[in-house]
LOVO-230759 format. One line per 5 residues: number of its first residue (from 1); their letters; for each residue x, y, z of N, C-alpha, C. Coordinates in steps of 0.05 Angstrom, whole numbers, plus 32768, in hexadecimal, padded with zeros to 4 digits. Atoms other than C-alpha are relative to their C-alpha. Last residue first. Example, Ala and Ser with C-alpha at 12.3 -4.5 7.8 and 13.67 -1.06 7.14 Angstrom:
2) sa) 7FF0,7FE8,7FFF,8111,7FEB,808F,7FF1,8016,800E; 8012,7FE8,8000,80F6,7FA6,809C,8012,8018,8000
# end
This chain:
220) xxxxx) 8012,8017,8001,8100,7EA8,7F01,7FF3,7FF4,8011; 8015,7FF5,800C,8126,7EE6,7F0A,7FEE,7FF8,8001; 8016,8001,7FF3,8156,7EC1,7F3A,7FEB,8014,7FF5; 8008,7FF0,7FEE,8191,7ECF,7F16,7FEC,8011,800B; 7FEB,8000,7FF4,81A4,7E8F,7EFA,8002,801A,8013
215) xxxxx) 7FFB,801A,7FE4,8163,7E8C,7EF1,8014,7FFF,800E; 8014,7FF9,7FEB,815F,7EC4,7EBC,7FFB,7FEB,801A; 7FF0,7FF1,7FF5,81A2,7EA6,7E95,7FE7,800F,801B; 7FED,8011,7FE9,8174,7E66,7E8A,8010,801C,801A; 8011,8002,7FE6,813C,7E94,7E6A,8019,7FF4,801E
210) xxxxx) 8007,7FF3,7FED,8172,7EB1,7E44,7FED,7FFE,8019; 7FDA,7FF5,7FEF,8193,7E70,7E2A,7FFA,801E,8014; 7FF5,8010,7FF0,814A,7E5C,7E16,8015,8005,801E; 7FEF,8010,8005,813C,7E98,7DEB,8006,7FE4,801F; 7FE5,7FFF,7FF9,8106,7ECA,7E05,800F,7FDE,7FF9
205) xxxxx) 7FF7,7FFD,801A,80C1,7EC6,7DEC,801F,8004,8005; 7FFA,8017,8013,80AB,7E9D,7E2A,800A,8008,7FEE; 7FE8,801D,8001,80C9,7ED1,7E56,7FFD,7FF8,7FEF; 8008,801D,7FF2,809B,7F0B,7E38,8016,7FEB,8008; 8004,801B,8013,80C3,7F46,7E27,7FF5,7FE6,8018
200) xxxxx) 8008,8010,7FE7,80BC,7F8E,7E4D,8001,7FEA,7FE9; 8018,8015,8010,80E7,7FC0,7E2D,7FF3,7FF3,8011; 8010,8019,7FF9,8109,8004,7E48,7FEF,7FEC,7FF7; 8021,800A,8002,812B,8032,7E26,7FFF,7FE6,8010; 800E,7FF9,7FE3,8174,804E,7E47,7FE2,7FF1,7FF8
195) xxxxx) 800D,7FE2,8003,819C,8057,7E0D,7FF0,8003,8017; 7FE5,7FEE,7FF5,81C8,8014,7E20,7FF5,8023,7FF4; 7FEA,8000,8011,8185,7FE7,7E1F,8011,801D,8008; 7FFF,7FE7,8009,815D,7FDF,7E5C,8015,7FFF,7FF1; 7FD8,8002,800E,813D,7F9D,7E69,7FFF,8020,7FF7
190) xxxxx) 7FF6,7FE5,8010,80FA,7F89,7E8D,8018,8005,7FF9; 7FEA,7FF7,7FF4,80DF,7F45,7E91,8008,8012,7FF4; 7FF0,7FEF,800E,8098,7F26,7E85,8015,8007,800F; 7FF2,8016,801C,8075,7EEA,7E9F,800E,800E,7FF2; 8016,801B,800F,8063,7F0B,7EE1,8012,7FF9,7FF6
185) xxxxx) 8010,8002,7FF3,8094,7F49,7EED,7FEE,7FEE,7FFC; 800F,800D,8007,80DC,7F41,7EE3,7FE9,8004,800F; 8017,800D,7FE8,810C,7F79,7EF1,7FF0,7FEC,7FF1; 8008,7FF8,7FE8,8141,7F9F,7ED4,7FF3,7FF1,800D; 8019,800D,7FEA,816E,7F70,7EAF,8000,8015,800F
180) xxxxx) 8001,800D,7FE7,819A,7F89,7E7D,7FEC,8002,8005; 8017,7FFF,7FE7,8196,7F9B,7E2B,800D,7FF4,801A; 7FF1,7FF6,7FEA,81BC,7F91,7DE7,7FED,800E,8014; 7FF7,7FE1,7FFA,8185,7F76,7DB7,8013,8005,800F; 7FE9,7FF9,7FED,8181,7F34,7D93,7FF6,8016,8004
175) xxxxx) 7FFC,7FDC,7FFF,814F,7F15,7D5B,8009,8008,8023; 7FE9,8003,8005,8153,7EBB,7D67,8005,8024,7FF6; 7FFE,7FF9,801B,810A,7EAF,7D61,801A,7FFF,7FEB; 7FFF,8025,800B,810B,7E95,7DA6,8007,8002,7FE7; 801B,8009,7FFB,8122,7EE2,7DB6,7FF8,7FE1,7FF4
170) xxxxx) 800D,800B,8022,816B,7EEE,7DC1,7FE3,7FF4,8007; 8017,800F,7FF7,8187,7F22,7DF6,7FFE,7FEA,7FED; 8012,8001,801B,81CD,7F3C,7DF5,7FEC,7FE2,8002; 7FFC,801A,800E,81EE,7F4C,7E32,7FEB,8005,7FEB; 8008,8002,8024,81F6,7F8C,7E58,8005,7FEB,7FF9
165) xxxxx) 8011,8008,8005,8202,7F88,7EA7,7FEA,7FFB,7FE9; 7FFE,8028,8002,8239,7FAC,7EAC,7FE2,7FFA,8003; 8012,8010,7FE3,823C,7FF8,7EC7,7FF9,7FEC,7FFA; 7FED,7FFD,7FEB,8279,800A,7E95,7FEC,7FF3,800A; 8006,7FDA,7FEE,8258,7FEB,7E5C,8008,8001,8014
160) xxxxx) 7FED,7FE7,800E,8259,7F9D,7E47,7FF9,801C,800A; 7FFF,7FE4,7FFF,8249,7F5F,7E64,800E,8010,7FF1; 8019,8002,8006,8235,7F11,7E42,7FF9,801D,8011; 8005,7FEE,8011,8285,7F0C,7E33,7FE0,800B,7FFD; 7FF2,7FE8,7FFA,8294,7EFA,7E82,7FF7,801B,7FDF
155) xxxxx) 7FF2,7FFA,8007,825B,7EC7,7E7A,8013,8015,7FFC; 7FEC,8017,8001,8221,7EAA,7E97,801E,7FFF,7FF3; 800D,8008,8016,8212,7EE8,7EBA,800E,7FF0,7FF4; 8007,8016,8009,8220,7F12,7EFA,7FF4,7FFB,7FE5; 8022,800B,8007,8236,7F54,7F03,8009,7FE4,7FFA
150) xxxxx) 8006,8000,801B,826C,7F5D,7F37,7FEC,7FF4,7FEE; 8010,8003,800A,8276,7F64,7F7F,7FFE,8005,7FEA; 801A,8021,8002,82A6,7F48,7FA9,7FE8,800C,7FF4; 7FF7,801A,800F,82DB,7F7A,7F94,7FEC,7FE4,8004; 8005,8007,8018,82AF,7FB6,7FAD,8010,7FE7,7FEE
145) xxxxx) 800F,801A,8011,82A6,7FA2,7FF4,7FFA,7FFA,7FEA; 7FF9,8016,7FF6,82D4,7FD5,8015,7FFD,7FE0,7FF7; 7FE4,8005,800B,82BF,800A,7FEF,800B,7FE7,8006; 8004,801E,8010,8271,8002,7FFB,8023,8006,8000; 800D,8013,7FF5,8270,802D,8042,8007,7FE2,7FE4
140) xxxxx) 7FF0,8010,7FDF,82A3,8058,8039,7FF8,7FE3,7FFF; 7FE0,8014,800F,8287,8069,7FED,800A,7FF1,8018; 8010,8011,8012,823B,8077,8010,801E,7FE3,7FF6; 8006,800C,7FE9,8259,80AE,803F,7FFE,7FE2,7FF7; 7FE1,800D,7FF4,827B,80CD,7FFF,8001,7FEA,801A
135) xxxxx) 7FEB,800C,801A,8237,80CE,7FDC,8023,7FF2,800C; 8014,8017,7FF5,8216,80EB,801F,8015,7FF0,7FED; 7FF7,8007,7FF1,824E,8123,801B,7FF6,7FE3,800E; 7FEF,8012,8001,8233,812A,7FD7,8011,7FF5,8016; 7FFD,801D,8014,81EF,812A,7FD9,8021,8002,8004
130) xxxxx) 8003,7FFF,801A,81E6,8161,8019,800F,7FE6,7FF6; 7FED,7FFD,8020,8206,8167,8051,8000,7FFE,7FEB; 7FF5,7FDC,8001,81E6,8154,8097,800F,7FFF,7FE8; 7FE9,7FEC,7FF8,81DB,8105,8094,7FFA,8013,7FFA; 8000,7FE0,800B,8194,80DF,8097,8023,8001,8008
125) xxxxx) 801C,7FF7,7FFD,81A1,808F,809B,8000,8017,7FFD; 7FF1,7FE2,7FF6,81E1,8057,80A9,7FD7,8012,7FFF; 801C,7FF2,8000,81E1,8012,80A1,8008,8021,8005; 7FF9,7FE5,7FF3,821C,7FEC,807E,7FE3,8008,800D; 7FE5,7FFB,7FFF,8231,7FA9,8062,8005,8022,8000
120) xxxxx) 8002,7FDE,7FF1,81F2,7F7F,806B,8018,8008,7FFF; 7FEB,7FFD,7FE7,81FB,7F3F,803F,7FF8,801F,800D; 8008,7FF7,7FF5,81C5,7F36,8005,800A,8001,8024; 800F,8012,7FF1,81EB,7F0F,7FDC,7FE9,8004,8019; 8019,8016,800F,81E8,7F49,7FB2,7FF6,7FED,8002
115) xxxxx) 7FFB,8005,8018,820A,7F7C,7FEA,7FF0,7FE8,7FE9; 7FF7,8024,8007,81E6,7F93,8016,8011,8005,7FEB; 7FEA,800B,801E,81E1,7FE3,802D,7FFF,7FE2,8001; 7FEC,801D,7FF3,81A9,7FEE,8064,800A,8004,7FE5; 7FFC,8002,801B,818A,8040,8065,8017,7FE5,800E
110) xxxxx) 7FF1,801B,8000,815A,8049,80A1,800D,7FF9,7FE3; 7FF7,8019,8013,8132,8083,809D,8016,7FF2,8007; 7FFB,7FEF,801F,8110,8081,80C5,800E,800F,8001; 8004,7FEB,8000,810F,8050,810B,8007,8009,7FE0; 8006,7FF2,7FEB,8114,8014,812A,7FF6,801D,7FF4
105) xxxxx) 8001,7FE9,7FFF,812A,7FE2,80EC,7FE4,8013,801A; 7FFB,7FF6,7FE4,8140,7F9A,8104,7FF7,802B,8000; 7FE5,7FF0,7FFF,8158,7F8C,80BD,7FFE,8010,8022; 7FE7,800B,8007,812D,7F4F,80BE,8016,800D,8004; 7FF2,8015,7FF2,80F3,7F69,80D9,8013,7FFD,8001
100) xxxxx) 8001,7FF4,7FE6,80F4,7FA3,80AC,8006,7FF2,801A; 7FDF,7FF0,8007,8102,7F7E,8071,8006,800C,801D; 7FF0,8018,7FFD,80C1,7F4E,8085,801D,800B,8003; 8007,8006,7FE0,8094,7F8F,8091,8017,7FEC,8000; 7FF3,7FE2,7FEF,80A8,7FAE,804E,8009,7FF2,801D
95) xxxxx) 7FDC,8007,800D,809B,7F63,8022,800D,801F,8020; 7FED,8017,7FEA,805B,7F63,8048,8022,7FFC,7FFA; 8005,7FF9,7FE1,8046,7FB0,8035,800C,7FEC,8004; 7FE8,7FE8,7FFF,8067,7FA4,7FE8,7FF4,8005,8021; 7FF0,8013,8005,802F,7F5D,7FE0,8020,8019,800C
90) xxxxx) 7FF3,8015,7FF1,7FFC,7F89,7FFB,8012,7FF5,8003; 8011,801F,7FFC,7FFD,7FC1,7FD1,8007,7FED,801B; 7FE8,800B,8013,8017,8006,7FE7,7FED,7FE8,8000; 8000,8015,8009,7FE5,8041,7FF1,800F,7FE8,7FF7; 8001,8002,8016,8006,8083,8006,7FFA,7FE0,800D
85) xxxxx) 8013,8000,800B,7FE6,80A5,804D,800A,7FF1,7FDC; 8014,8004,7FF7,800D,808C,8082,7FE6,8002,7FED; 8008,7FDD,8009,804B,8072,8057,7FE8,7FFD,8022; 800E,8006,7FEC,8081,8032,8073,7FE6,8018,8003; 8016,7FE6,7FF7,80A9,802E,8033,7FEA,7FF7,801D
80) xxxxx) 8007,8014,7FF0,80E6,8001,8020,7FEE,8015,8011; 8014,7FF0,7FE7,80F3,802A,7FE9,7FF7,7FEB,8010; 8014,8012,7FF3,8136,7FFE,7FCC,7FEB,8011,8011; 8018,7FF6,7FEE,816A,8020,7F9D,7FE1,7FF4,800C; 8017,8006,800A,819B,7FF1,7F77,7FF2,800B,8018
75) xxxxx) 8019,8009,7FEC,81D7,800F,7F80,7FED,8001,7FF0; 7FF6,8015,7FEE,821B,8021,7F60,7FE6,7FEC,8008; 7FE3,8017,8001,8223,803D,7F1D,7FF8,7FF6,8013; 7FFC,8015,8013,81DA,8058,7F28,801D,7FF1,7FF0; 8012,8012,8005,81DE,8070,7F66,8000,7FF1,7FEF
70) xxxxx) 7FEE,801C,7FE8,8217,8097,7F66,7FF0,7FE7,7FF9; 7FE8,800A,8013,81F6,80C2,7F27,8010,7FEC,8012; 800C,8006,8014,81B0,80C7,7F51,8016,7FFC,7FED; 8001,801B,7FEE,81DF,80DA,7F95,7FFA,7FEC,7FF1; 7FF0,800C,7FFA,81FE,8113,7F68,7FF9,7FDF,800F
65) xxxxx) 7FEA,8009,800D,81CF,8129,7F4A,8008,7FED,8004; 7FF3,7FF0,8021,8196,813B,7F7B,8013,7FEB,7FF6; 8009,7FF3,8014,8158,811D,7F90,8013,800B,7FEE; 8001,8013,800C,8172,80E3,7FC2,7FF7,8011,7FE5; 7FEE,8012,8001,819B,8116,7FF3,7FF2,7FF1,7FDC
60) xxxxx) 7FF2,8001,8005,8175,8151,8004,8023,7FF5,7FF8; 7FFD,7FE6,800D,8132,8149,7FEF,8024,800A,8002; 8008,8004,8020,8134,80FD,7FF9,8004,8021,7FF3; 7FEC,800D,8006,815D,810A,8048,7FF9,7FFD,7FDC; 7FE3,7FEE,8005,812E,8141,8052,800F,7FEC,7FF1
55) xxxxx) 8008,7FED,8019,80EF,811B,8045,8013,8015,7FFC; 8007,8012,8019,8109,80DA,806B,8000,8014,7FED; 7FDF,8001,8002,811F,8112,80A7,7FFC,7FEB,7FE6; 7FF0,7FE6,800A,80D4,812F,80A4,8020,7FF6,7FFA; 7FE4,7FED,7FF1,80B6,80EF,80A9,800A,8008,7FFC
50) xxxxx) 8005,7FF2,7FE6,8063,80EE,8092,8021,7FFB,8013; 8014,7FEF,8008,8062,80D7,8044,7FFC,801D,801A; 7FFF,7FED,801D,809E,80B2,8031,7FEE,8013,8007; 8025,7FF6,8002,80A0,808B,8077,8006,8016,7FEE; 8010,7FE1,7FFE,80E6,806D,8069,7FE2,7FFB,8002
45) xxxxx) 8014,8007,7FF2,8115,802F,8065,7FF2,801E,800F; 8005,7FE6,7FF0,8144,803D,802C,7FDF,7FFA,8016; 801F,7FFE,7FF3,815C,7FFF,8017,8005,8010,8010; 8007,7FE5,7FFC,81A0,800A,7FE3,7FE0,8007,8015; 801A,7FF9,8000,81B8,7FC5,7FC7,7FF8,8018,8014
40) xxxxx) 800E,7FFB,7FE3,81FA,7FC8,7FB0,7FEA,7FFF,8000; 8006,7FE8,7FF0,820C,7FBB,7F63,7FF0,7FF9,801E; 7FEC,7FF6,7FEC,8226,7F87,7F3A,8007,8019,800F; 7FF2,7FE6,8006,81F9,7F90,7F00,8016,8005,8012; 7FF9,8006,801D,81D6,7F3F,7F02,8019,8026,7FF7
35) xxxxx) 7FF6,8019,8007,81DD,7F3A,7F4B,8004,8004,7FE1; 7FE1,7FF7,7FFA,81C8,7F82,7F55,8013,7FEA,7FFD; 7FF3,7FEE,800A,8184,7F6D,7F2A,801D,800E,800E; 7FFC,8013,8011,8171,7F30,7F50,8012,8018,7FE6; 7FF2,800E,7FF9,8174,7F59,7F8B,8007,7FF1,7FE8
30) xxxxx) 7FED,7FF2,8000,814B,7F90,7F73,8015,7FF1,800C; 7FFB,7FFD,8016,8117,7F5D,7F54,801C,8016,8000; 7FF4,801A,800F,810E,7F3D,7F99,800E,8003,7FE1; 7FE2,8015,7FF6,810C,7F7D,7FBE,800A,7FE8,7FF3; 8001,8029,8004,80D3,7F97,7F8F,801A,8001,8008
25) xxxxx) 800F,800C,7FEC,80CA,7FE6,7FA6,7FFF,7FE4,8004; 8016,8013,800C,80F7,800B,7F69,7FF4,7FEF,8025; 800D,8008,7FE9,811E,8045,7F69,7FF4,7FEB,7FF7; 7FEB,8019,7FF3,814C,805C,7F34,7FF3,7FEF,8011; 7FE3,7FFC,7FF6,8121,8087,7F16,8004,7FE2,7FFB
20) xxxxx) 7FF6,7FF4,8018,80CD,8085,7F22,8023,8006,8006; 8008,7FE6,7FF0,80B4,8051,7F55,8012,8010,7FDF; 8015,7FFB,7FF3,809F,800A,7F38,8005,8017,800D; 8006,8008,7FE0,80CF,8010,7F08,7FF2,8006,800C; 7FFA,7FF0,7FEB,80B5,8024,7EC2,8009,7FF2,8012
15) xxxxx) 8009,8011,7FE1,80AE,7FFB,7E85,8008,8013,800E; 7FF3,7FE5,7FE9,809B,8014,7E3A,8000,7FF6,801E; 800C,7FE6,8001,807D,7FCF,7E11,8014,8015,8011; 7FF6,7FEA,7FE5,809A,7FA2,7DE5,7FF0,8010,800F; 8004,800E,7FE3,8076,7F74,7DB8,8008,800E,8018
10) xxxxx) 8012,7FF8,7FF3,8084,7FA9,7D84,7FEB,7FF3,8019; 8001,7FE1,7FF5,80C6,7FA9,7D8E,7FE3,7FFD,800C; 7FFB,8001,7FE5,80C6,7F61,7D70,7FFC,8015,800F; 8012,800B,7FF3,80A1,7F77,7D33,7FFB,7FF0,8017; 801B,7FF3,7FF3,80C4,7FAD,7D2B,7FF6,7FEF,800B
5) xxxxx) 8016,7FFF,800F,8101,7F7D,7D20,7FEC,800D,800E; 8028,800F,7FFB,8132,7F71,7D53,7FF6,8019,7FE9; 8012,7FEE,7FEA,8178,7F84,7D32,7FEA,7FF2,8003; 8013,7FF2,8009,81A9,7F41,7D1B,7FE8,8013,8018; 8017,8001,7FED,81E8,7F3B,7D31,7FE8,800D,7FF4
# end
């Protein structure tokens, strides 16, 4: 297998999720991503800025350890934000309002489990007890539903690593990296290789076979 070449790299750039962590604010890209890693989806329906039980429940639930090491084996974390004073774009206000609708939410915080077809398969919201009794609250809820979910991709040999969702990329060029799917934004898509860096590669410079595999789960 051949390594990417600087001079693929250096098309690369450094990517973040749109919140810092685990977290991220694009429903469509955190859906398309538990489909490809075989993980829960995680919408936390909160006022981040002005309710006290939202700002307990993050201080003492989503900040430490334990919930941030659950998390990432299991869940794809979803701010589904409602602020008074933080700024969200447009396009993340109508996506909020529509979720909200849809999940029928009354009140903060509001935490919905799906699974990747996007099934509802728990609600729940603040508990008493700190990260790990939340953690154990969390297992109840997905145990039940973990044999129906696994990563997706066109091939059983196209994962690798315990948390799945590793395949090997190729650029039109035909230079590889080992990487998964975080997110697509525009014409670019992000990938995190098995150290943790983040890339952003244009679609078009992406191989065929990967653009395809991006469709298959709704990147595209």
């Amino acid at each position: 297998m051949k390594a990417l070449p600087f001079i693929f790299i250096a098309g690369l750039a450094a990517a973040a999720p749109a919140l810092a962590g685990l977290w991220t604010d694009d429903y469509e890209d955190a859906v398309a991503q538990a489909k490809a890693e075989g993980k829960f989806l995680f919408l936390d329906f909160t006022g981040s800025d002005w309710c006290g039980w939202c700002i307990k429940l993050d201080n003492e639930v989503f900040s430490k350890s334990e919930f941030k090491s659950f998390a990432k084996d299991n869940l794809i974390p979803v701010e589904v934000d409602f602020p008074h004073g933080k700024s969200l774009s447009s396009k993340t206000r109508d996506q909020n309002e529509k979720l909200k609708q849809k999940h029928g939410i009354r009140g903060y915080p509001t935490i919905i489990l799906l699974d990747p077809d996007e099934n509802v398969i728990g609600k729940t919201g603040y508990k008493a007890g700190g990260a790990e009794a939340y953690v154990e609250h969390l297992e109840e809820i997905i145990q039940p539903h973990r044999s129906k979910v696994k990563p997706q991709g066109p091939s059983a040999g196209d994962t690798a690593g315990p948390a799945g969702g590793f395949r090997t990329w190729t650029s039109a060029s035909g230079n590889t990296v080992e990487a998964r799917y975080v997110q697509r934004i525009g014409y670019s898509v992000t990938l995190q290789t098995q150290d943790g860096r983040t890339m952003k590669i244009g679609i078009d410079s992406l191989s065929e076979g990967d653009q395809e595999f991006l469709r298959s789960i709704r990147a595209l």
